[in-house]
C-alpha positions in Angstrom: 92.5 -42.1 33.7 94.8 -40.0 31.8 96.0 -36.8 33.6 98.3 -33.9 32.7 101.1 -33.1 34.7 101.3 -29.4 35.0 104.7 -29.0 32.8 104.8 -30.9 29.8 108.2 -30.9 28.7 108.8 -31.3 24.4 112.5 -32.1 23.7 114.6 -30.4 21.0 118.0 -31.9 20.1 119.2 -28.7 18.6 117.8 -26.4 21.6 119.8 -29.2 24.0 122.6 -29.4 22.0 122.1 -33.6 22.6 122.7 -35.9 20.3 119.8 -38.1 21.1 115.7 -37.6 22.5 116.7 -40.6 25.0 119.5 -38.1 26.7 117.1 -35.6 27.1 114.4 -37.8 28.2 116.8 -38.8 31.1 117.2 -35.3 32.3 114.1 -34.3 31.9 112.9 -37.2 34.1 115.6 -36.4 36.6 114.5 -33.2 36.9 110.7 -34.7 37.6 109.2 -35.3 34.2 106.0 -37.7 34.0 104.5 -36.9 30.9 107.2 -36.1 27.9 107.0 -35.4 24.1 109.4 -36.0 21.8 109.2 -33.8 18.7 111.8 -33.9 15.6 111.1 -32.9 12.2 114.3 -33.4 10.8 115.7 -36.6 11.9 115.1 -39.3 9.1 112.7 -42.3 10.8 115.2 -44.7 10.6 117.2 -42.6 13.0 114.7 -41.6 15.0 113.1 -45.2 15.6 115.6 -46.6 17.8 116.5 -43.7 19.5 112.1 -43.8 20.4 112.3 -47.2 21.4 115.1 -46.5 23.8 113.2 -43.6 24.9 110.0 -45.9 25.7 112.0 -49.0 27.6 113.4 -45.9 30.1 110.0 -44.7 30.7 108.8 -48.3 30.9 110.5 -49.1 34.2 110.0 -45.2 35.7 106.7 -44.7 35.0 106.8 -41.7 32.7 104.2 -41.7 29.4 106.4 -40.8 26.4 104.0 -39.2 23.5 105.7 -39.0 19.5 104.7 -35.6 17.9 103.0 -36.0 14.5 104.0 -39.5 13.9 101.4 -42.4 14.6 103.3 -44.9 12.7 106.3 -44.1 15.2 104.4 -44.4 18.2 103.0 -47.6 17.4 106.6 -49.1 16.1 108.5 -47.9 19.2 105.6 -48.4 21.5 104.7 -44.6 23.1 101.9 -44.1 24.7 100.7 -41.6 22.3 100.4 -39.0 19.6 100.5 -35.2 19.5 98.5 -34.1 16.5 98.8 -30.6 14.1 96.1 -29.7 12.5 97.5 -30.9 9.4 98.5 -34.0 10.3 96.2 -37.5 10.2 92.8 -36.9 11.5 92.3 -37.8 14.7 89.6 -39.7 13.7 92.1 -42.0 11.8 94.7 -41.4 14.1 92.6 -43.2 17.0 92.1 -46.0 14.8 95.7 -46.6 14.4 96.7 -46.4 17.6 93.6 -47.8 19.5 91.6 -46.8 22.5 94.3 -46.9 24.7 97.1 -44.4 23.6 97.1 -40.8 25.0 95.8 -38.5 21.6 96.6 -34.5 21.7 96.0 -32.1 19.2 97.0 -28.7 18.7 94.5 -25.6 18.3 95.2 -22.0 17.2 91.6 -20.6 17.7 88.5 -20.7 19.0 86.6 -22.6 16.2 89.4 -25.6 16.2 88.7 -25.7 20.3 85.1 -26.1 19.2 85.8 -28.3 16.7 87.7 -30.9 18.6 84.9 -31.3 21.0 83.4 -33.6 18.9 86.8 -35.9 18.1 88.2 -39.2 19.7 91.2 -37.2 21.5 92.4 -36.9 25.4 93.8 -33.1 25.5 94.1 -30.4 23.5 97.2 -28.2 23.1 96.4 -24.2 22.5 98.9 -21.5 21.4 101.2 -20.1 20.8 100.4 -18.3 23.9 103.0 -15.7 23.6 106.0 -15.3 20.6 107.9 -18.5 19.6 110.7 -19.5 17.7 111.1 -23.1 18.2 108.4 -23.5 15.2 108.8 -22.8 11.7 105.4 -22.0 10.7 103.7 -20.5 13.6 100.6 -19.4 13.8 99.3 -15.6 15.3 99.8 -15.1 18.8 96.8 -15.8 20.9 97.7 -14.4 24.0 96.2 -15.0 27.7 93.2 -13.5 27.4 91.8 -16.5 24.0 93.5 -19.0 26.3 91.3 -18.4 28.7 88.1 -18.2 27.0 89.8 -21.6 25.1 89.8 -23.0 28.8 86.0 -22.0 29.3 85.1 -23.6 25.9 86.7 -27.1 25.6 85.5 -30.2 27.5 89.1 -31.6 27.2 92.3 -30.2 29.7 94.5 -27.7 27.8 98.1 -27.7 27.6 98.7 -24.0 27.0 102.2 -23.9 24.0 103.8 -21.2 22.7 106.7 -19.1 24.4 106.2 -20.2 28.0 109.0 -19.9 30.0 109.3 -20.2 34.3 108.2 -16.0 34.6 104.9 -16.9 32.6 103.8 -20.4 34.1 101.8 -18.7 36.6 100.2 -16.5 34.5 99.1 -19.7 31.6 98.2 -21.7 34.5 95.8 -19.2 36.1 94.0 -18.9 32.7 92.7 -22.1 33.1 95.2 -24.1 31.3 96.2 -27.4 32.7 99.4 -27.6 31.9 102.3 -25.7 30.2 103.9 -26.6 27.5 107.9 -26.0 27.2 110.5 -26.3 24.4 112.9 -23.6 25.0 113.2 -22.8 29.0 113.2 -26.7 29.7 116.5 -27.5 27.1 118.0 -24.2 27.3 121.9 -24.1 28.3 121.7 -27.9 28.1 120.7 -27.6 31.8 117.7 -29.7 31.4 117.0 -31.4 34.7 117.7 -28.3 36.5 115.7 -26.7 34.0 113.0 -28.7 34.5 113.1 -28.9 37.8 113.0 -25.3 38.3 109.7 -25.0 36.1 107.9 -27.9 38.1 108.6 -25.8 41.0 106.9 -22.5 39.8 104.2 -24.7 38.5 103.8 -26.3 42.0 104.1 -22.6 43.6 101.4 -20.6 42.2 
């Protein structure tokens, strides 16, 4: 049975100022990671492949479920144990085809009629945001704030990984909405501190 760990941890090479997902990864699992995305929109696939499959032989041995953002094809070559899905990305419909019944499927909602809309799709979470302001995305969509997530919370049959500006001060406060788990890109790489980072926000998590 798949279940979210209460920080889920997306890696940004430039935010980390690392040269590769896998050194993150390692950090991140030092710091008490079990559930990781890897997210890179600039890399070219051929880069990003082997660095992937590296990634998935050191969560192989620990463990930790490794989940590709956007990229089904990825996942399947390197071997993740899922997909994180935008909106305008492969339907998940499609997506579950690809990858089969067995890898982890999320995709990301901005309001309440996508929420309502995946309740119907072939998926295992749903990601809902941004919570607060972000600028780890290019195109972001409007700020939804604490008060949709919860009403998101109240409305999905899936578990919700609240995204979107969440750092350590606002775990609490995403968590106590309903959300499952919470989503971070920016407090988890900054200062290249990751494992501390991370460790820090499992510890809030764990706290509330």
């Amino acid at each position: 049975m798949f279940v979210l760990p209460p920080i889920y941890p997306i890696t940004d090479k430039k935010l980390a100022n690392r040269p590769t997902h896998l050194s993150i990864l390692k950090d991140l699992v030092r710091g008490g990671a079990e559930l990781v995305q890897v997210r890179d929109k600039h890399t070219p696939a051929s880069e990003l492949l082997p660095d992937l499959v590296q990634c998935v032989e050191f969560c192989s041995v620990r463990k930790v479920r490794l989940i590709v953002n956007d990229r089904c094809d990825l996942a399947l070559c390197s071997g993740a144990h899922g997909v994180h899905l935008g909106q305008e990305d492969l339907p998940a419909e499609a997506a579950r085809a690809l990858v089969g019944r067995r890898r982890i499927i999320g995709l990301s909602t901005h309001n309440l009629r996508q929420v309502h809309a995946s309740a119907r799709l072939p998926i295992d979470y749903i990601g809902f945001g941004p919570v607060y302001p972000t600028s780890t995305k290019d195109a972001v969509s409007p700020v939804v704030g604490v008060r949709r997530l919860r009403t998101a919370c109240g409305a999905t049959v899936w578990p919700v990984v609240a995204i979107g500006g969440i750092d350590e001060g606002r775990i609490r406060e995403v968590l106590e909405a309903g959300a499952t788990s919470a989503a971070v890109i920016s407090s988890a790489m900054a200062g290249g501190k990751v494992a501390r980072n991370m460790e820090a926000l499992l510890n809030e998590a764990r706290a509330r």
